[in-house]
N, C-alpha and C positions, 0 to 999 in steps of 0.2 A: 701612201704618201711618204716615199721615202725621202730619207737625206739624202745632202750633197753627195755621186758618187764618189767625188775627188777626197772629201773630209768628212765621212760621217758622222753626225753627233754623238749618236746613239750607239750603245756598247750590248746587245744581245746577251744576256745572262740569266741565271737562277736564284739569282744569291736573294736574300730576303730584303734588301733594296727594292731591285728588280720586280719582284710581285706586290709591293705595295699598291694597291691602288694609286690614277695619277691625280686626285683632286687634295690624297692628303700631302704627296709629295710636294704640288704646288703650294701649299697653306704655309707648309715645314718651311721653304724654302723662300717664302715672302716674309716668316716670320725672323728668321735668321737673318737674312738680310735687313732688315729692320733695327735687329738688337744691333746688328754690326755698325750702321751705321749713326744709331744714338751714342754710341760709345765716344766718351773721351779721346781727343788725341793722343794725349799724355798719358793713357793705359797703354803702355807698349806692351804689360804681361797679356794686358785683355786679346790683344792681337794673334799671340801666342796662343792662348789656349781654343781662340778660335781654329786656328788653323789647327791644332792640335785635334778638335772635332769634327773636322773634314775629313784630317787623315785615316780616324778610325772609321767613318761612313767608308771610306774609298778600298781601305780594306777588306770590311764588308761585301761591297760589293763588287770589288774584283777590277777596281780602277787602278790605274798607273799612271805618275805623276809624269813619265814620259809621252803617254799618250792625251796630257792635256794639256801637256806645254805651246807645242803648236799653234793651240786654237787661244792659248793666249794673247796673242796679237791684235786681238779685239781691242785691246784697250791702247794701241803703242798712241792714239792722240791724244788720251789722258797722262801718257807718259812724258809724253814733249810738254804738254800743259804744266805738269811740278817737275822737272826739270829748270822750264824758264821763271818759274815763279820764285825762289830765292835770287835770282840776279834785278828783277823788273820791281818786288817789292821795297818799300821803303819800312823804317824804322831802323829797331838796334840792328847794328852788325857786326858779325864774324869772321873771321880771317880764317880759310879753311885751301891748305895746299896754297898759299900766295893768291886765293879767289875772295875777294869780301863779298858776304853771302847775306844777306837778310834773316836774321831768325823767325821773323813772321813768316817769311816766304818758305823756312823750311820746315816752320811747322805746319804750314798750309800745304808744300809739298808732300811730306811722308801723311798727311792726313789722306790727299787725294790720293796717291799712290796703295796704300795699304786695305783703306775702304775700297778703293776700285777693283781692286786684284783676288782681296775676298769674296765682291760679289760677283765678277764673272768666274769665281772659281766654286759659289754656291750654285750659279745658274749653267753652269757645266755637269755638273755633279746633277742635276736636277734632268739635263738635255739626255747625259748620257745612261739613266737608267729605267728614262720613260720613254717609248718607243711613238714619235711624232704622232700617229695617228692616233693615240689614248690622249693626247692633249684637249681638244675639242669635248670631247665627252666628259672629261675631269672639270673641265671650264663650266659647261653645262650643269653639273653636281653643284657647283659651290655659286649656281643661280646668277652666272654670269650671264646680260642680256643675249638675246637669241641672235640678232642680227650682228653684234661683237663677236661671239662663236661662228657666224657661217661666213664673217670677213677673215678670220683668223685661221679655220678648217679651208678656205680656197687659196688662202696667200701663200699657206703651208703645201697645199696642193700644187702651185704652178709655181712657185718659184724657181723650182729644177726649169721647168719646163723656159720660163723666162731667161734664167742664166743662159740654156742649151743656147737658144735661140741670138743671145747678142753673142755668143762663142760664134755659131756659123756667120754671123752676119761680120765680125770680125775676120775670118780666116777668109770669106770672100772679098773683102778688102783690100786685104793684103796679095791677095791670088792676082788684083786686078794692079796691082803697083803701087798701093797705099801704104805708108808708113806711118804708124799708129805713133811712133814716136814723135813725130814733126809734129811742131807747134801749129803749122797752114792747115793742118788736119786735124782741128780741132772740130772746125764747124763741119765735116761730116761723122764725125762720132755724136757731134748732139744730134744730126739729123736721125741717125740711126738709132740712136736711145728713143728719141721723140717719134718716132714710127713704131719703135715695138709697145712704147705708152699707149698710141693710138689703138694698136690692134688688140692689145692686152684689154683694154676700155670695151670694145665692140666683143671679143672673145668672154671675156666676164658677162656681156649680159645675153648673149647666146646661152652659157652656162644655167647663168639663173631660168630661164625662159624655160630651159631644155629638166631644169628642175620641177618647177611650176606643173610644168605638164605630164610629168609622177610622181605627183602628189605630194611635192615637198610644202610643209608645212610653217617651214620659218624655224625649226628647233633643228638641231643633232641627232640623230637617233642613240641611245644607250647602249651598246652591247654588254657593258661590263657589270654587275653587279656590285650595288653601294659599299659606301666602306663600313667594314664593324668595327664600333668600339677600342678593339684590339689593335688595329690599324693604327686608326689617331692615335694609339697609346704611342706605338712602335716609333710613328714616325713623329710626333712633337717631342721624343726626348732629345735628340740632336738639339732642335729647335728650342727644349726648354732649358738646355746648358745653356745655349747661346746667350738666352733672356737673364739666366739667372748671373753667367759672364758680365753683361749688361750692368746691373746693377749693382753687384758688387766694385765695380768701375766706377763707378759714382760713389757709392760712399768710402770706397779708400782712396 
């Protein structure tokens, strides 16, 4: 199940990141995100010393703040969202560069901006040093339901394959005198989204059927061996700066 050819998530390494098992890395990295986003706005050190804990995982394990910027653009619609929010909200206001700005709005701005950016930058850090197909199996460990795992192990599965497929049905388009940019060609892009739903639909339960009939049982199977003790140590101490970040934030 690999990642996108184009951007792959996942960073290939040895570093003791890397070998964590992935049920503790998912735990570490719900729990992080968690403290992060209980935290105060108004801790702006809390925010610091978060990222400050990233960057030592990411040294750790052999991450480059250049190779994660890229796939930061996950969030640019929570960007435009606190951008416009100091101009649209009401209350007190500030005069910032000849702009009157809302301070609700900018405290609701850098609130969404700083939590959002933390947590796609936990859940990167989480993509890039657990190899997609240990996912499912981790999921399975920490007794996530069965049928949740085999929708999440096949989404993970075909979604290359679904991209590939609206790429050719694109460049046939265009072969034929279609211009993806015109607004009059709107309604055959939905058709062609809407046929590969279709066949995605009928292709999923070939899938399953073709499961069924070797003896798949509704679970994941295991290959990795449980986590020890040692593990969760390893990897809840990130996680347990975060928590203890957290509440230090609240009582100062």
């Amino acid at each position: 199940m690999p990642s996108s050819p184009a951007r792959p998530l996942h960073l290939a390494g040895t570093s003791p990141v890397h070998a964590l098992p992935p049920e503790v890395k998912i735990v570490a990295a719900f729990v992080a995100v968690f403290a992060i986003v209980a935290t105060p706005r108004e801790a702006i050190w809390a925010f610091a010393a978060y990222l400050a804990i990233l960057v030592v995982v990411w040294r750790i394990a052999g991450i480059s703040a250049r190779r994660l910027a890229p796939r930061m653009l996950i969030e640019l619609p929570f960007v435009v969202l606190a951008v416009l929010l100091p101009f649209a909200e009401g209350g007190e206001r500030v005069t910032v560069w000849g702009l009157s700005l809302s301070v609700p709005g900018l405290l609701a701005a850098w609130n969404i901006l700083v939590k959002g950016t933390l947590g796609v930058l936990v859940s990167l850090t989480l993509a890039a040093t657990t190899p997609v197909r240990a996912l499912p199996g981790g999921l399975s460990r920490l007794h996530l339901p069965g049928i949740v795992v085999t929708v999440i192990t096949l989404m993970l599965r075909y979604v290359d394959l679904l991209v590939a497929e609206l790429d050719r049905m694109r460049i046939a388009r265009i072969a034929r005198g279609d211009d993806p940019r015109a607004l009059h060609q709107i309604g055959a892009a939905a058709r062609g989204v809407g046929g590969v739903f279709l066949r995605s639909y009928e292709r999923g339960e070939r899938v399953h059927l073709a499961m069924l009939s070797r003896g798949f049982t509704g679970t994941v199977p295991l290959a990795t061996a449980p986590a020890r003790p040692r593990d969760w140590t390893l990897a809840l101490l990130p996680a347990g700066g975060a928590v203890a970040v957290a509440v230090a934030a609240w009582w100062v």
